[in-house]
TORZABA-944496 format. One record per residue (C-alpha): x, y, z; residue in one letter. Coordinates in steps of 0.5 Angstrom, whole numbers, padded with zeros to 4 digits, always signed. Each point is the difference from the previous one (the first is absolute). Layout:
// residues N
XYZA;...
This chain:
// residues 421
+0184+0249+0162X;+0003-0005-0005X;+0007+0003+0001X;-0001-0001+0008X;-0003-0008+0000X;+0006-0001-0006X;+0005+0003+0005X;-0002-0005+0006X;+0000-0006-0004X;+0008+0001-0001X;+0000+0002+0006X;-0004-0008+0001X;+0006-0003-0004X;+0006+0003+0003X;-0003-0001+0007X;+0005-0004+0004X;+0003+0005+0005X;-0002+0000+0006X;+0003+0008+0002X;+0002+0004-0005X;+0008+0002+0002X;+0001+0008+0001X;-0007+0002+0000X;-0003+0004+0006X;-0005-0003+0005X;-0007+0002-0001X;-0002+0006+0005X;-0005+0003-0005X;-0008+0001+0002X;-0005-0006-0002X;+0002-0006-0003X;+0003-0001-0008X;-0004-0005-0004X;-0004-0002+0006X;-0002-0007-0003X;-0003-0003+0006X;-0004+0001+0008X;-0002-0003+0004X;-0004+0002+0007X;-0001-0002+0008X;-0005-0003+0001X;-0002+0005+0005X;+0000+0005-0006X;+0004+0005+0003X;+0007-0001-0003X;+0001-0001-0008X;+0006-0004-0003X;+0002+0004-0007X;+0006-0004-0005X;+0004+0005-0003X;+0003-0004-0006X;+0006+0004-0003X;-0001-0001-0007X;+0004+0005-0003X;+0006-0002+0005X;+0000+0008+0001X;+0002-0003+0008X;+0004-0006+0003X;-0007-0003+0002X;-0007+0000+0000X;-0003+0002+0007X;-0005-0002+0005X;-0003+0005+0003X;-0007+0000+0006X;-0007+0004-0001X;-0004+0003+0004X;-0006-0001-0001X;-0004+0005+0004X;+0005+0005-0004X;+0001-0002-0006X;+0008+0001+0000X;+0005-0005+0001X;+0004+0000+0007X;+0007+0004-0001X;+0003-0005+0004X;-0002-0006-0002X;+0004-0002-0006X;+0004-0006-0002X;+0004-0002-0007X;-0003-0006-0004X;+0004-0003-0005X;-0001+0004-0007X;-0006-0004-0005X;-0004-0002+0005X;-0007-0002-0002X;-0004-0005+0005X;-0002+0003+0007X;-0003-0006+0006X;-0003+0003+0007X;+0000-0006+0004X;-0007+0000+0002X;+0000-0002+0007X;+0005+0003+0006X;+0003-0003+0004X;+0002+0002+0007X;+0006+0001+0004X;+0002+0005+0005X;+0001+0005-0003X;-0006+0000-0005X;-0004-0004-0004X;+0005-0001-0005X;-0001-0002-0008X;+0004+0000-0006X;+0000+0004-0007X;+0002-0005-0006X;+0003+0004-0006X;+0002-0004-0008X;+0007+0003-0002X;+0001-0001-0007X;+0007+0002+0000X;+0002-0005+0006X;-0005-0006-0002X;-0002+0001+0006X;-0005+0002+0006X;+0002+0005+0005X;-0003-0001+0007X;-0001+0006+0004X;-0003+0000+0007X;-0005+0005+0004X;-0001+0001+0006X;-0008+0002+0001X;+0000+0005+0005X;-0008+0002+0001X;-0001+0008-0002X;+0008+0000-0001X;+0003-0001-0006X;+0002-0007+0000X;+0008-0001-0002X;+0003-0003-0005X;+0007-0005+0000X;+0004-0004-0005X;+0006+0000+0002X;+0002+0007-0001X;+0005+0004+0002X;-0002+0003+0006X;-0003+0007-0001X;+0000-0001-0006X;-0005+0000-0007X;+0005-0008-0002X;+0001-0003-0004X;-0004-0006+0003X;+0005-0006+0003X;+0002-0007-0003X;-0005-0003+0005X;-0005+0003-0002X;-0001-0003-0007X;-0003-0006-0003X;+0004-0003-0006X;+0005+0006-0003X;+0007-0005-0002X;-0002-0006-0003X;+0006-0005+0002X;-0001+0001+0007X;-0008+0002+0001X;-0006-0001-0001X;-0002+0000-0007X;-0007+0004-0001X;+0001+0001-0008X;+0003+0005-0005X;-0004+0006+0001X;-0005-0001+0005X;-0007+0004+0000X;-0005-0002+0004X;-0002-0004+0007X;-0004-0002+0005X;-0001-0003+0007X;-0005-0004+0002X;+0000-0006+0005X;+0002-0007-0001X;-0006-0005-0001X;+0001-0003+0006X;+0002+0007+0004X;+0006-0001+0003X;+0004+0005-0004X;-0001+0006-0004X;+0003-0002-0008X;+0002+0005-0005X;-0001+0000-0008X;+0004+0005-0004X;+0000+0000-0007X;+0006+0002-0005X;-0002+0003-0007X;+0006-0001-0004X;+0000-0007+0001X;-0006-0002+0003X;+0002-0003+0006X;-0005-0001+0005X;+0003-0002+0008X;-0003-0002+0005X;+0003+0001+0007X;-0002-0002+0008X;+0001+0005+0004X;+0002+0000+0007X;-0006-0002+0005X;+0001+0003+0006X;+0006+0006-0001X;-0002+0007+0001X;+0005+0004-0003X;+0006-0003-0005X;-0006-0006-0002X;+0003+0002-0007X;+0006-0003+0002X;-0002-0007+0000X;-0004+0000-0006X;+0000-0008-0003X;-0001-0001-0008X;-0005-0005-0001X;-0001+0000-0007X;+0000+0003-0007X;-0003+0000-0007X;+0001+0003-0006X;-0005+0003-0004X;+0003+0004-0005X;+0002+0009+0001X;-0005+0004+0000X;-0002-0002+0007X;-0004+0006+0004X;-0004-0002+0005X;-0001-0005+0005X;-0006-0002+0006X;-0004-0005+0003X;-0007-0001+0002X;+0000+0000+0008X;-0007-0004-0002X;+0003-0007-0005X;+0008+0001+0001X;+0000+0002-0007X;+0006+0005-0003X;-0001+0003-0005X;+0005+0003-0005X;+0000+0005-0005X;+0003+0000-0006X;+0003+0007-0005X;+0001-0004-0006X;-0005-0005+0000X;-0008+0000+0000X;-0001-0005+0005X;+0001+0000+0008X;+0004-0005+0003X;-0003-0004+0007X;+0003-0004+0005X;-0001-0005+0006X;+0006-0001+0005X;+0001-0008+0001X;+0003-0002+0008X;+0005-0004+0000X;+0002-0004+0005X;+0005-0005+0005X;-0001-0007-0004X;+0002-0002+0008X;-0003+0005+0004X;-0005+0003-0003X;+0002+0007+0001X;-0001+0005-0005X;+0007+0002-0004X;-0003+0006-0004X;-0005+0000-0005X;+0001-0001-0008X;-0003+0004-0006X;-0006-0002-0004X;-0002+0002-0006X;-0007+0000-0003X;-0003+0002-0007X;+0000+0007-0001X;-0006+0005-0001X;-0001+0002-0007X;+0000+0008+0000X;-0003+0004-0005X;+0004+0002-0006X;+0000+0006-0004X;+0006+0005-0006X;+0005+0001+0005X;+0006-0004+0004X;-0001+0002+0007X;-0006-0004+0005X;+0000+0000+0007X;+0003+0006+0004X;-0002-0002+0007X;-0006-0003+0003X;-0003+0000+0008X;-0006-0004+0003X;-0007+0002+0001X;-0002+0002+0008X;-0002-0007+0000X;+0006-0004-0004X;-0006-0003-0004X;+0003+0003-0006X;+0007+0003-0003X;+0000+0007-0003X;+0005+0001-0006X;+0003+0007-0002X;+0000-0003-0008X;+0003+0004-0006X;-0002-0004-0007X;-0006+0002+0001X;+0001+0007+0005X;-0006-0004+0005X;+0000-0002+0007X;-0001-0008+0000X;-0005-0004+0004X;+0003-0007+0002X;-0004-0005+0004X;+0004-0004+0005X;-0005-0001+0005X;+0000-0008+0001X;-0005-0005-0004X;-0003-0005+0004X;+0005-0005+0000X;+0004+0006+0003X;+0004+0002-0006X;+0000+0007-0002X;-0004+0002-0006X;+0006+0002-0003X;-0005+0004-0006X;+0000+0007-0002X;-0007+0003+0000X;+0001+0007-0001X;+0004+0006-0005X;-0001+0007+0003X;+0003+0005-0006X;+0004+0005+0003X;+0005+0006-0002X;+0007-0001-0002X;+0006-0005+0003X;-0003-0002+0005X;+0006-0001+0006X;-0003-0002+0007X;-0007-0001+0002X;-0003+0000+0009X;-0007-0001+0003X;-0003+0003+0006X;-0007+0000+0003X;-0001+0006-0003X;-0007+0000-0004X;-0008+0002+0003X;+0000-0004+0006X;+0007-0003+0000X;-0001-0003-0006X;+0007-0002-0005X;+0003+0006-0004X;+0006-0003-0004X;+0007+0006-0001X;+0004-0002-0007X;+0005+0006-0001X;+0000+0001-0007X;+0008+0002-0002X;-0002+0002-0007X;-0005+0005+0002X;+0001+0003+0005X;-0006-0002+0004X;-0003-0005+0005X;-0006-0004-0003X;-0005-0002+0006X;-0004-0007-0001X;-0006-0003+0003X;+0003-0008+0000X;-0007-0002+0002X;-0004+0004-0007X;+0006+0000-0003X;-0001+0006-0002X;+0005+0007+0000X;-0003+0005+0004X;+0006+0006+0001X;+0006+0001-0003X;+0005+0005+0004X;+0004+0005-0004X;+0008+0001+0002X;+0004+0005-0001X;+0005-0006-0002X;+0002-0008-0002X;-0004-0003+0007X;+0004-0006+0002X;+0000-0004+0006X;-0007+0002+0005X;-0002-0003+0007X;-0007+0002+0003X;+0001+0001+0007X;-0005+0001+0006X;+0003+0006+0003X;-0001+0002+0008X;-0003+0006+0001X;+0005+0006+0003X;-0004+0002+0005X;-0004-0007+0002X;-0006+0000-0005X;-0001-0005-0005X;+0005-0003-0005X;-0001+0002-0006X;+0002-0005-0006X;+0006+0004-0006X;+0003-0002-0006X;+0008+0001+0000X;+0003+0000-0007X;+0007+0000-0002X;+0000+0005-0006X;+0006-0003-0003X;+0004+0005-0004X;-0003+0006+0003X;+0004-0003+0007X;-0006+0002+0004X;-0005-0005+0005X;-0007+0003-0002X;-0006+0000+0005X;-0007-0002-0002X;-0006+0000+0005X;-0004-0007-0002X;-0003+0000+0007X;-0008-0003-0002X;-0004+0006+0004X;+0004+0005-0002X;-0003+0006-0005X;+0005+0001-0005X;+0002-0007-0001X;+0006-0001-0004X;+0004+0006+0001X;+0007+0002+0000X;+0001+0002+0008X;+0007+0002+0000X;+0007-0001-0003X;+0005-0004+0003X;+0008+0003-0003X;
């Protein structure tokens, strides 16, 4: 295992070319390093990232899973540009007349850049996917479809970028993206196209940018206060941020919007140099989960707002877990629909399940290998019986996608359902 995470830190360091010249394009089953997925919102089709660490292939892949059968479609399956980390389904589809139509959102660490792909969602059909592509081929993805890459003539999003997130502007007018970049702690902020369905990459905007020092990993904001919140690898402290309009001295209009810094959120700190890994919203957006490493726990911010309106911004709770804590999700899937939180636990091997509300672990799930990114996932059952909730788990050296029932009635909780190769 150390020689392994040796390995991918060289592979980090020497990171900065998108396809490896010579190598052959990756036709194998499954996925190499899945290190992010992200589901439809009906449940039935999952999105795995294969990121290609060992640079074995020119490229990391895309591939789609069907959840009612728990393999990947053999037709489905595009290039990603290699050490891709961060993945963003656009939550809302928009329709068109082929389709309801939404976009996968990929950070790219060799490019500096993201990659955009376009989905088609056909209902019961597998969806289709496009970026650009040669047509009837697996990619590689076209320039058009990236966002940043070459400094001196695109946007620039940061030096190995890791993590980001949509949400809407304050005032509802377009969508905004923040994206996050790890080696030197750039946080962008880009508007997005208001009213395109495909192509709305394109005509992406950079409003602002703040530096705030390598060692970003994640980034959010509170749907409740606006608030983004930024992790932090190197530093026990959670940065946070507002977004600021401008506006035509003139007219009035709004030109964009400007970055707000505000005091940051002081983190536990314990032997060790390595502290927030990844972080998630409870249900209701009144709190931050923190997948933390120094101590291994699950953190507990309160970010509800106070009643000036501010949020609290106050940690009210450390969950002890098990080993290098990497990426952390909720669902509703405790007695009676109540919050269980997920932390994949890398240096484990397991998966620890939390109660948020008593602040307690209530199971720890055991994994063949080192579990890395997970997505619960309400899955629509085959024959039309009632969804059942799962748990998907990129097992990251093990290139596989394990399959966990988590469903609240089900009786055997928390057993492993299949293997997903």
């Amino acid at each position: 295992m150390r020689a392994f995470l040796a390995t991918i830190a060289l592979t980090a360091m020497l990171a900065g070319c998108s396809a490896e010249i010579g190598l052959p394009a990756y036709t194998d089953k499954g996925v190499r390093y899945p290190i992010a997925l992200a589901a439809e919102p009906s449940g039935r089709w999952l999105y795995a990232i294969g990121a290609n660490f060992d640079r074995q292939y020119r490229s990391g892949i895309l591939r789609v899973l069907d959840t009612n059968t728990n393999t990947f479609n053999d037709n489905l399956r595009l290039e990603v540009p290699n050490y891709a980390a961060g993945l963003w389904h656009e939550p809302v589809a928009k329709p068109t007349v082929d389709g309801p139509s939404s976009h996968l959102y990929v950070t790219t660490r060799d490019d500096d850049a993201i990659a955009v792909y376009d989905i088609r969602d056909h209902g019961v059909a597998p969806p289709s996917l496009d970026c650009g592509q040669p047509s009837g081929q697996i990619g590689p993805c076209a320039k058009g479809h990236l966002i940043g890459g070459d400094k001196a003539v695109d946007l620039d999003i940061g030096d190995d970028p890791v993590a980001l997130s949509i949400h809407p502007s304050p005032d509802r007018s377009s969508s905004l993206l923040h994206v996050a970049a790890a080696s030197d702690g750039q946080v962008s902020l880009l508007e997005l196209a208001s009213n395109a369905n495909d192509g709305a990459h394109k005509e992406a905007q950079l409003l602002d940018s703040t530096e705030l020092g390598a060692g970003l990993s994640a980034v959010l904001t509170s749907p409740v206060t606006g608030r983004t919140y930024v992790a932090d690898t190197r530093l026990h402290k959670l940065h946070n941020h507002t977004l600021v309009a401008m506006q035509d001295s003139k007219t009035g209009v709004r030109t964009g919007y400007k970055i707000e810094q505000h005091a940051a959120v002081a983190l536990p700190q314990a032997t060790g140099t390595e502290f927030s890994r990844d972080m998630t919203l409870s249900l209701d957006g009144s709190r931050l989960y923190i997948a933390y490493r120094s101590p291994n726990a699950m953190l507990i911010v309160d970010i509800a707002p106070t009643a000036k309106g501010d949020p609290a911004n106050k940690l009210v709770g450390v969950v002890g877990i098990g080993g290098r804590p990497a990426s952390v999700v909720v669902a509703p899937t405790g007695p009676g629909g109540q919050e269980r939180a997920y932390i994949a636990c890398f240096g484990t091997d397991d998966i620890w399940v939390v109660d948020p509300a008593l602040r307690t672990v209530v199971d720890t799930i055991r994994l063949p290998h080192s579990p890395y990114a997970l997505v619960p996932v309400q899955v629509p059952d085959a024959d039309g019986g009632a969804s059942r909730w799962r748990l998907y788990a990129g097992l990251f050296s093990k290139h596989e996608v394990a399959v966990l029932d988590i469903d609240p009635d089900s009786p055997n909780p928390h057993k492993q359902l299949a293997m997903v190769r």
